[in-house]
N, C-alpha and C positions, 0 to 999 in steps of 0.2 A: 551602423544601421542594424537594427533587430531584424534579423529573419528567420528565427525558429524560436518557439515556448513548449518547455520542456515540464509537464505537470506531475504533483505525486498523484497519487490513486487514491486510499481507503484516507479518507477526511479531508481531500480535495476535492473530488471528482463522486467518490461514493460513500457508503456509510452502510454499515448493517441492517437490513429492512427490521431485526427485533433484538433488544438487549443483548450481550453475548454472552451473559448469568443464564439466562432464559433457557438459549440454546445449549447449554453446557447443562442444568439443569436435566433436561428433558432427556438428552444423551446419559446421563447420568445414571438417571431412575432407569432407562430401559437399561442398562447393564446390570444392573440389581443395587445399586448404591444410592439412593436417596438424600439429595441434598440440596438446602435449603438454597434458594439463587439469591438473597442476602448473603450468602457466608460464602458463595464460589466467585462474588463479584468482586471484592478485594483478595481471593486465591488467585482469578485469573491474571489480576494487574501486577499484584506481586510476580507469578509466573512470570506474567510477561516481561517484566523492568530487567528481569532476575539473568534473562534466560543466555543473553549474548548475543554471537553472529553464529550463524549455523557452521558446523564444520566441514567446509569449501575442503579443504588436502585431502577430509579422509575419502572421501567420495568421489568417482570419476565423472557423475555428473551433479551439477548446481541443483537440480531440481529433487535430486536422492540426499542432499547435503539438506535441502528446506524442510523436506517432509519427517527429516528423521530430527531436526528442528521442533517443528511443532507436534512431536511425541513427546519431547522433552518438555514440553509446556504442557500440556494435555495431562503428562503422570505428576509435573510440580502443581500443578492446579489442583490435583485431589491431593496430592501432599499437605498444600497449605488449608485444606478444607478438611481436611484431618479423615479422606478417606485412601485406602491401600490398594490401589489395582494391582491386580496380578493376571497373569496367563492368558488365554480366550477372550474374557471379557475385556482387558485391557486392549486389545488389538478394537475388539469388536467398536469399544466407545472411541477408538482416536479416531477410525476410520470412519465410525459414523459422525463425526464433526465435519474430521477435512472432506469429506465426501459432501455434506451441507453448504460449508463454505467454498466450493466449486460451482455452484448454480447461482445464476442470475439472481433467483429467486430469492437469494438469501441476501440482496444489496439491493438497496436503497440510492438512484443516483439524487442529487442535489438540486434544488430545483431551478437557478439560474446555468448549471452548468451546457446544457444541451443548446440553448439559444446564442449563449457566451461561446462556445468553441465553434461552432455554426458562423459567427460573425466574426473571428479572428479567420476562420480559412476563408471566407468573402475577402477577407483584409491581405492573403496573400501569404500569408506566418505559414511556416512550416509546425508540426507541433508533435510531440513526443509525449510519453511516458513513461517517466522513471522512477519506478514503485521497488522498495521494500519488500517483496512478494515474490510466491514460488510463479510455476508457470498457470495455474489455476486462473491470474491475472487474466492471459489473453483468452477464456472462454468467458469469463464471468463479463467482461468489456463487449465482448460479440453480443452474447445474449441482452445485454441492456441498450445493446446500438449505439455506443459510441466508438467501438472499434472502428468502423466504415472512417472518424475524425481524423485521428491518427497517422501520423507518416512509418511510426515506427513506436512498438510497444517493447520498454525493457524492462524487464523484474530482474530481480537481485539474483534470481538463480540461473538466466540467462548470462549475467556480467561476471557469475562467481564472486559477487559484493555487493556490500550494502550501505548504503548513503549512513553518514556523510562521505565512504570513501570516493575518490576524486573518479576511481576507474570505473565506477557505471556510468558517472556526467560524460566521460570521455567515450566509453559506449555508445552513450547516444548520439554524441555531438558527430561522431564518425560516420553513423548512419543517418545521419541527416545532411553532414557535406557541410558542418558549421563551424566557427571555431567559436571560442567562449565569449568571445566580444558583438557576435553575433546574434547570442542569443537570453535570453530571460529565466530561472524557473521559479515556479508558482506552487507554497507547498503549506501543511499545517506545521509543520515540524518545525522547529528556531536549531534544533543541533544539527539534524541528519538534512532539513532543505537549506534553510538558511545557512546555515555553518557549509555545508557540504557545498551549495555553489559557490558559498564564496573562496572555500577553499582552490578553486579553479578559475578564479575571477569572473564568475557569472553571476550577474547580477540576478540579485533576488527578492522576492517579495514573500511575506509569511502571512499566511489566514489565519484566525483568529474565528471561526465561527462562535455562533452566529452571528457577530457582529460585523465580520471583515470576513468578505467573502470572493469570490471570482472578479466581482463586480465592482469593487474598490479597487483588486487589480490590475482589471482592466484601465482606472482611470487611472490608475498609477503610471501605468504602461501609456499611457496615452501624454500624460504630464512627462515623464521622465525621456521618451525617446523620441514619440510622432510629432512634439508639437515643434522641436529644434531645427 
């Protein structure tokens, strides 16, 4: 019997209210570097595919391990866009992103997702998230209102990991009082959701926006467990 759903966040549940060239751009020019958001939007992906898992040992906390993360992506971004941060203004542009990417304002939720997690806690489900992300996650969740949904929110820098490892699902599963046969997770990712629960035998479903969205998995979820 399913009694907990365990969701990812950023292309699950939200998405960036503007391009992330846009806002890389605009950070950009105010440090004095000038760059087309064509040429930073294949630096950023590169950055990002490039970058790894944050370094969890050297750090005594998870959330000092993310952020010195996405410095790492922030200075590969203008690496591959062929500009050279250095000194002051280098602090000044990482900060003024992560800083960006900490408000509500800068995310977009989905627009089935608020009526869908609404009628799973009618249904009784326990529900969780387990996101890839520093602690930024639980303001950004508050400020858009779906924190109040949530039993329990874990980002990667909470677990000290990042999906597909097995120990943030167990993270969650722990704070939820479930074990893996128990519960569902719902994600965009095929390596880090799908690979990562099934690594723990939790059954999973992958979105595919826009095509396959909350709403598929819901019927998914309703075919595969409610209807037995």
């Amino acid at each position: 019997m399913i009694r907990a759903i365990l969701l990812d966040a950023a292309g699950t549940l939200i998405l960036p209210s503007e391009p992330v060239a846009d806002v890389y751009a605009r950070h950009f020019a105010a440090a004095g570097w000038p760059v087309e958001a064509g040429r930073l939007s294949g630096a950023f992906r590169s950055a990002f595919e490039d970058a790894g898992d944050p370094p969890y040992p050297d750090f005594p906390e998870g959330d000092l391990a993310e952020r010195a993360w996405w410095r790492t992506v922030v200075v590969a971004t203008a690496r591959h866009a062929g500009v050279e941060m250095r000194g002051d203004l280098l602090e000044q542009c990482y900060t003024g992103l992560f800083e960006h990417y900490a408000s509500g304002d800068a995310w977009t939720v989905f627009p089935e997702v608020r009526p869908q997690l609404a009628r799973w806690r009618a249904g009784g489900f326990r529900l969780a998230v387990v996101s890839n992300f520093d602690r930024r996650l639980h303001r950004i969740l508050d400020e858009l209102g779906l924190a109040p949904f949530f039993d329990s929110i874990v980002c990667s820098a909470d677990a000290r990991a990042r999906k597909p490892a097995p120990t943030i699902f167990r993270h969650a599963l722990e704070r939820l009082d479930v074990s893996p046969a128990e519960a569902v997770h719902l994600g965009d990712c095929p390596v880090a959701d799908g690979g990562g629960a099934a690594g723990l035998e939790i059954a999973g479903f992958v979105l595919k926006r826009p095509g396959i969205t909350l709403l598929d998995a819901d019927r998914w979820l309703a075919e595969e467990f409610c209807s037995k």
